[in-house]
ZALUMMI-872215 format. One line per field, with one value per residue: residue number from 1; residue in one letter; y, x negated, z of N, C-alpha, C in turn. Coordinates in Angstrom, 1 decimal. Each point is the difference from the previous one (the first is absolute). Layout:
<sites>
num	(NUM ...);
residu	(A ...);
ny	(Y ...);
nx	(X ...);
nz	(Z ...);
cay	(Y ...);
cax	(X ...);
caz	(Z ...);
cy	(Y ...);
cx	(X ...);
cz	(Z ...);
</sites>
This chain:
<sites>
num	(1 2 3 4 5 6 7 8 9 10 11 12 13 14 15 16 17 18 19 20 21 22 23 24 25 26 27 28 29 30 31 32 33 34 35 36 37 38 39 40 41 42 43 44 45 46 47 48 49 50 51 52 53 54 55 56 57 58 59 60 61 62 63 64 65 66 67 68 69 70 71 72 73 74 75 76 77 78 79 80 81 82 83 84 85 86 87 88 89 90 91 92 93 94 95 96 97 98 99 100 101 102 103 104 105 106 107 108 109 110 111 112 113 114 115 116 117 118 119 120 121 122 123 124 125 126 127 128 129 130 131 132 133 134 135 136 137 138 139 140 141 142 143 144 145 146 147 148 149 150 151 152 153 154 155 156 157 158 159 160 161);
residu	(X X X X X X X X X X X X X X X X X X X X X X X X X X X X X X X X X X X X X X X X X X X X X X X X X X X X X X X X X X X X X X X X X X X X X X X X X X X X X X X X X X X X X X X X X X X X X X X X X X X X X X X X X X X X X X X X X X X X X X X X X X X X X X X X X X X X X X X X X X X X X X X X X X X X X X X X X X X X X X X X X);
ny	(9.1 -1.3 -0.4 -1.4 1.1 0.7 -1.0 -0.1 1.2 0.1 -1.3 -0.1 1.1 -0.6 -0.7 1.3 0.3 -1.3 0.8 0.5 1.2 0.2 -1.0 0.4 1.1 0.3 -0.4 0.7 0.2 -0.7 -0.5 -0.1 -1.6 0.2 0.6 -0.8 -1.3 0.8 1.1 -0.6 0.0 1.0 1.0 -0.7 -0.1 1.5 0.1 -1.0 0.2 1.3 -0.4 -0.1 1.3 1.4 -0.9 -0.2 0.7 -0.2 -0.5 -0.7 0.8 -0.7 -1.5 -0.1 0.3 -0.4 -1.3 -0.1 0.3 -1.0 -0.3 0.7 -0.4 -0.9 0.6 0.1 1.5 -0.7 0.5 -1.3 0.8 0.3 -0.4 -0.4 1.3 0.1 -1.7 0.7 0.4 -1.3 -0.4 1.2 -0.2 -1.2 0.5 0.9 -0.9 -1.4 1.2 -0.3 -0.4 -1.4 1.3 -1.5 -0.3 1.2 0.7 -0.8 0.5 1.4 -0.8 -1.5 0.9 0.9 -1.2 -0.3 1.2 -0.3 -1.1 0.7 1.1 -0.6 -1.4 1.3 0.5 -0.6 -0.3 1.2 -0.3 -1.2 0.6 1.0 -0.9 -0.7 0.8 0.1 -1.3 0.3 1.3 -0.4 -1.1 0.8 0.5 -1.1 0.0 1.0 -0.2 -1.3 -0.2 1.1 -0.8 -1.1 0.1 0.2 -1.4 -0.1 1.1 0.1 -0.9 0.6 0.3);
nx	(-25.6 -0.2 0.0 0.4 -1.1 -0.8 -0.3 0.3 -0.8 -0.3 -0.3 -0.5 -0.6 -0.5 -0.2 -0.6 -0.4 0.2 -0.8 1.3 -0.6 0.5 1.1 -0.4 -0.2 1.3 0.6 -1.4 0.6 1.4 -1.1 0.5 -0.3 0.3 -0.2 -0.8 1.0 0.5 -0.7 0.1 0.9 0.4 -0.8 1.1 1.4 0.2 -0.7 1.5 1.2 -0.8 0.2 0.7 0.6 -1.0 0.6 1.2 1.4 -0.8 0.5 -0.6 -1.3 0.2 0.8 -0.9 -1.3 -0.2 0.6 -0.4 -1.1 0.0 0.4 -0.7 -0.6 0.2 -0.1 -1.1 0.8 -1.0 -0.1 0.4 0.0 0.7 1.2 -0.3 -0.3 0.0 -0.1 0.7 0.7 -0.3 0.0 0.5 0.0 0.0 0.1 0.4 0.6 0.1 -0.7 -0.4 1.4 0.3 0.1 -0.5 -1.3 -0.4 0.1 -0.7 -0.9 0.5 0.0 -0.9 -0.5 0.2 -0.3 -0.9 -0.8 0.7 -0.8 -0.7 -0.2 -0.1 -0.5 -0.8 -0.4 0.0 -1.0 0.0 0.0 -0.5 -0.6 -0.1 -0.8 -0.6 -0.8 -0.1 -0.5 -0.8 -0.1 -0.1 -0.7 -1.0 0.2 -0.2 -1.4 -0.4 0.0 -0.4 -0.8 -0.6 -0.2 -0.2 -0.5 -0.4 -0.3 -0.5 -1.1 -0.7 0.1 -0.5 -0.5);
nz	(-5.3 0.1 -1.5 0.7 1.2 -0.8 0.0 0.9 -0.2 -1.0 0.5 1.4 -0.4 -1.2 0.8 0.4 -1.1 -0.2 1.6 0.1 0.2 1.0 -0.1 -0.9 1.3 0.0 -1.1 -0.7 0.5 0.5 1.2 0.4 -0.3 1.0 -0.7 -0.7 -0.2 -0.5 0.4 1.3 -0.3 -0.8 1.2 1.5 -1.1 -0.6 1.5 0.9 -0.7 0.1 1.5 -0.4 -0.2 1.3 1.0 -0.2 0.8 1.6 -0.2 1.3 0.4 -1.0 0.0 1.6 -0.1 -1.3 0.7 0.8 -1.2 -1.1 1.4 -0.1 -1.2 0.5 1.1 -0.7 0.2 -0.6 -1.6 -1.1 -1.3 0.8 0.5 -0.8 -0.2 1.5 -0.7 -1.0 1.0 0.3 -1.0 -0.3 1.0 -0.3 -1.4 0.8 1.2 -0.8 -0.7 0.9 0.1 -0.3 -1.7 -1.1 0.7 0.1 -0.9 -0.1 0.8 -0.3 -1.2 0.3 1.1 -1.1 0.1 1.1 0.5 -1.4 -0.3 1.3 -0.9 -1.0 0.8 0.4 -1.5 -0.5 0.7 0.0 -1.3 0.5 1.0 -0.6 -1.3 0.8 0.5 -1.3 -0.6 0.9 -0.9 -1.8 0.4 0.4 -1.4 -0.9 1.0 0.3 -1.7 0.6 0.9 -0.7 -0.4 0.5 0.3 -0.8 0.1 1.0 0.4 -1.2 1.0 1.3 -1.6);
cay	(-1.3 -0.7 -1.4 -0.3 0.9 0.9 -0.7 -0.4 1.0 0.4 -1.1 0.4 1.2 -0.2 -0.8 0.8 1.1 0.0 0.3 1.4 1.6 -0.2 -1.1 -0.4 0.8 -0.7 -1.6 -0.1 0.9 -0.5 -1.2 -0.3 -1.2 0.4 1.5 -0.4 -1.5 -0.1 0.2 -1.1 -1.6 0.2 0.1 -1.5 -1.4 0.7 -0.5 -0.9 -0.1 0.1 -0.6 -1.3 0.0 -0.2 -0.8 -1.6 -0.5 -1.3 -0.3 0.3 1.2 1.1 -0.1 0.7 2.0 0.7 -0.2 1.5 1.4 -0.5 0.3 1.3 0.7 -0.6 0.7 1.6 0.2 0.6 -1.5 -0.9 0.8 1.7 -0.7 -0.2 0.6 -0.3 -0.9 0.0 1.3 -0.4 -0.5 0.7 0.0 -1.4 0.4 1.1 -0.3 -0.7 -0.5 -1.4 -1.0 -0.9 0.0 -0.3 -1.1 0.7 -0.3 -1.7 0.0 0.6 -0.7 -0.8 0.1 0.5 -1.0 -0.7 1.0 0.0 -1.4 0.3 1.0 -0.7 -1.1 0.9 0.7 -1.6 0.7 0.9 0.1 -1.0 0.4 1.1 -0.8 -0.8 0.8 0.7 -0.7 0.3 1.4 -0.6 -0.9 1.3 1.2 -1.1 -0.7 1.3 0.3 -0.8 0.1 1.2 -0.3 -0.3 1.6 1.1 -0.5 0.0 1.3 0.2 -0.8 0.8 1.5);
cax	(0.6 -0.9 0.7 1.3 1.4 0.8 1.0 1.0 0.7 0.9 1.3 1.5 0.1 0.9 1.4 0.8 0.1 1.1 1.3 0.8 0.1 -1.5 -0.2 -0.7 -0.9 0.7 -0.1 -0.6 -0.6 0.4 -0.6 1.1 0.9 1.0 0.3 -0.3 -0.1 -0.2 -1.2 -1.4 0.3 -1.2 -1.4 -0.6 -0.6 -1.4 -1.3 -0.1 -0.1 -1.2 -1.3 0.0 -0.6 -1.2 -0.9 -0.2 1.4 1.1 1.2 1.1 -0.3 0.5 1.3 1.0 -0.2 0.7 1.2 -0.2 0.2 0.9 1.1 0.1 0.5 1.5 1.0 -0.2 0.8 -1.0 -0.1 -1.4 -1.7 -0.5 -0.6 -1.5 -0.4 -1.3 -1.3 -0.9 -1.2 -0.8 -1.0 -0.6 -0.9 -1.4 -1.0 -0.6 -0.3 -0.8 -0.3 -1.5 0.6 0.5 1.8 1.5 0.8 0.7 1.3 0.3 0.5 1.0 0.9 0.7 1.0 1.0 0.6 0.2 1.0 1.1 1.1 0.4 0.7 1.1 0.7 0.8 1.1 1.3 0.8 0.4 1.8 1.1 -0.4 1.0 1.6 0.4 0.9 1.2 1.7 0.5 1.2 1.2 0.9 0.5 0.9 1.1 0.8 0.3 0.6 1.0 1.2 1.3 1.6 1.5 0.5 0.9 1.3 1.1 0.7 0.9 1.5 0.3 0.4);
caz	(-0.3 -0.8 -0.3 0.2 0.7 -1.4 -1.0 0.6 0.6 -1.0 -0.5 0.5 -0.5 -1.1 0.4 0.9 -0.7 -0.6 0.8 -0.7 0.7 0.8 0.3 -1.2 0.4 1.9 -0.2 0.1 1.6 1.2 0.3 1.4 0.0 0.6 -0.2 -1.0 -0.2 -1.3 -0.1 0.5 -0.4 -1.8 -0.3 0.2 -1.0 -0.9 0.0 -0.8 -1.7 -0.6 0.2 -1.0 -1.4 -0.2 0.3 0.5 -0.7 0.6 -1.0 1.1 0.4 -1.3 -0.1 1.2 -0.5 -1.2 0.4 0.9 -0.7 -1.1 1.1 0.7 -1.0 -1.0 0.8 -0.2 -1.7 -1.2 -0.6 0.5 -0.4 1.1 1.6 0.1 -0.9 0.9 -0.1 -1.3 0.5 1.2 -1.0 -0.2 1.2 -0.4 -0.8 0.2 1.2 -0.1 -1.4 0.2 0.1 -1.2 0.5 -0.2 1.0 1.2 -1.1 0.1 1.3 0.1 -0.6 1.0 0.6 -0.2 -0.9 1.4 0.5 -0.6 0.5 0.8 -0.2 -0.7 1.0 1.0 -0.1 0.6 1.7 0.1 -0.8 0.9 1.1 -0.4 -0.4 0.9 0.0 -0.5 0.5 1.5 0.3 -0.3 0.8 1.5 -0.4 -0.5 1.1 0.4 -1.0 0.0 1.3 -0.2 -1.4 0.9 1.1 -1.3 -0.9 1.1 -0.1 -1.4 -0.2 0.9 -0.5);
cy	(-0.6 -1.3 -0.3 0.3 1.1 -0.8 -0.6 1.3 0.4 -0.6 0.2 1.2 -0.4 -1.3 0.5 1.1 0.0 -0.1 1.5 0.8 -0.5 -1.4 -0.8 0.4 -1.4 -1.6 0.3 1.2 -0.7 -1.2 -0.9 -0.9 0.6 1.4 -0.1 -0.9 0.0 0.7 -0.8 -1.4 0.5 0.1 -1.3 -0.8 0.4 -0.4 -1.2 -0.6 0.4 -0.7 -1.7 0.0 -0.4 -1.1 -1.5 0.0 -1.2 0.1 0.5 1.1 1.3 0.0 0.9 1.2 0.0 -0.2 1.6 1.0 -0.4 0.0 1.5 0.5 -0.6 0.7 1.6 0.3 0.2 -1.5 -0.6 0.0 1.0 -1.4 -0.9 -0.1 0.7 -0.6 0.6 1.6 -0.1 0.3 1.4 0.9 -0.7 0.9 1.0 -0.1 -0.7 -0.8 -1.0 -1.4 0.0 0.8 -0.6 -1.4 0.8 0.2 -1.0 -0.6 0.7 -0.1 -0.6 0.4 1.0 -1.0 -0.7 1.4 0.3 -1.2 0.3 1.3 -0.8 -0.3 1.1 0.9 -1.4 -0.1 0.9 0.4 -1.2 0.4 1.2 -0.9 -0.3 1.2 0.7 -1.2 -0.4 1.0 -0.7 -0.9 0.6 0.5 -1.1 -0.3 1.1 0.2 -0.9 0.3 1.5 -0.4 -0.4 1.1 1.1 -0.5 -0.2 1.2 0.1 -1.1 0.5 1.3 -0.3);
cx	(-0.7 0.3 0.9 1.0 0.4 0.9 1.1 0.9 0.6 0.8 0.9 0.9 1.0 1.3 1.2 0.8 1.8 1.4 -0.1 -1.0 -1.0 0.2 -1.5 -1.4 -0.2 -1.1 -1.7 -1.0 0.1 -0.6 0.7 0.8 1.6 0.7 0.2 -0.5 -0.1 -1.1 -1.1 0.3 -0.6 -0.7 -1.1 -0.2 -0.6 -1.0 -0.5 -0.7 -1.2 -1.1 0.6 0.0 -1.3 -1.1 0.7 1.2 0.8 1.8 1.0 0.5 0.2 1.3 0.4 0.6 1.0 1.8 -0.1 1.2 1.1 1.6 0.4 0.1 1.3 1.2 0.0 0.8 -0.7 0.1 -1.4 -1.1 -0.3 -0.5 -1.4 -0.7 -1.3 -0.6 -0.5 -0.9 -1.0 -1.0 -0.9 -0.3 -0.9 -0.7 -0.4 -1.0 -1.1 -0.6 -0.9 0.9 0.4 1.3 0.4 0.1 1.2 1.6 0.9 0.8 0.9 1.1 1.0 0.2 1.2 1.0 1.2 1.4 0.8 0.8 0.5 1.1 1.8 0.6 0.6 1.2 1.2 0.6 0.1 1.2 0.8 0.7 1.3 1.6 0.9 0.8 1.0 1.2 0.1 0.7 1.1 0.8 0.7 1.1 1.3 0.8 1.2 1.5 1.6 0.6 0.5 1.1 1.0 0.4 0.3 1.4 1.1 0.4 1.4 1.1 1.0 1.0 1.6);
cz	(-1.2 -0.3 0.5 0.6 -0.8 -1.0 0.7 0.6 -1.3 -0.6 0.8 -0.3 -0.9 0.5 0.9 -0.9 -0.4 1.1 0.1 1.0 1.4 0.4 -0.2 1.0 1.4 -0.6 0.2 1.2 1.1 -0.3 1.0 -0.7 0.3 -0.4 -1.6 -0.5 -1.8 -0.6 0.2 -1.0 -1.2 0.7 0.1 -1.0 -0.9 0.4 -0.6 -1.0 -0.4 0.4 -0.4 -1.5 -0.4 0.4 -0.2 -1.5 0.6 -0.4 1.5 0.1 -1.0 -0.2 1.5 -0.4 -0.7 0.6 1.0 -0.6 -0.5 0.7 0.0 -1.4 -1.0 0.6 -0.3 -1.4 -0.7 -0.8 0.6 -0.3 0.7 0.9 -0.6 -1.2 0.9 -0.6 -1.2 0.1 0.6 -1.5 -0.6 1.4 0.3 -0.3 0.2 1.2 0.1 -1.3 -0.1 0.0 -1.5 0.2 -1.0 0.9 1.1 -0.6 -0.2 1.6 0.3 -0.7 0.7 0.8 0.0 -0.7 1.4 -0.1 -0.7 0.6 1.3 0.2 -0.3 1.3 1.2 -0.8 -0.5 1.0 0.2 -0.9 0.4 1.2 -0.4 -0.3 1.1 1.3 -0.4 0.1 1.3 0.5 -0.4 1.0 1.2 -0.4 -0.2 1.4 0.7 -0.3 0.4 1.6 -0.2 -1.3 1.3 0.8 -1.0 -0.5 1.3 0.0 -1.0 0.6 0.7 -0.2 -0.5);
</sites>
């Protein structure tokens, strides 16, 4: 393995790292979209991401990817420096991987976009604690509701007695 497919193999290595026991094996062994949608989706927008780091940085194609991952990890129980705490590892793999590149332009580039993938980190976990709220006063109203057609029928009983 040589240059970018070594560097993208250990990135994903390190964005996988932070799921528990052999998940962590499954996410990075099973190739199978279907068997393993959360596996292919990092390994897919890893590519990504690197080969825009390293060649271009089209703004689309860095915001798709990074939403990809950034989805899949606002849902995950780890704070928000674990869930992507991936991009700032990417950096001492640069330098090991590819010392012939500019790394404080490359730095710079990883910046921003761990800058994008917070703003997007943020907007999914919002939805996702709305998304919860909102449920929760939907049990409430289930329960309030619940709550009320059994009172008249208790109090009839009790009139009964």
């Amino acid at each position: 393995m040589h240059g970018r497919e070594a560097i993208a193999e250990e990135w994903l290595g390190c964005a996988l790292r932070t799921y528990p026991g052999r998940a962590a094996g499954f996410l990075a062994e099973v190739k199978d979209p279907f068997r393993n949608p959360v596996g292919y989706t990092f390994k897919h927008a890893l590519d990504i991401l690197l080969e825009e780091l390293l060649l271009g940085m089209d703004a689309e194609r860095v915001r798709a990817a990074l939403d990809s991952i950034v989805q899949i990890r606002a849902v995950d129980d780890v704070t928000p420096a674990q869930a992507l705490e991936f991009l700032f590892q990417l950096k001492p793999i640069l330098r090991r991987h590819a010392p012939d590149r500019d790394p404080d332009r490359l730095a710079v580039r990883i910046d921003e976009i761990a800058l994008q993938a917070f703003d997007l980190y943020m907007q999914y976990r919002e939805r996702t604690y709305a998304a919860r709220a909102n449920e929760a006063r939907r049990r409430i109203f289930v329960l309030e509701r619940k709550m009320q057609k059994e009172q008249p029928a208790a109090c009839a009983s009790r009139g009964a007695e």
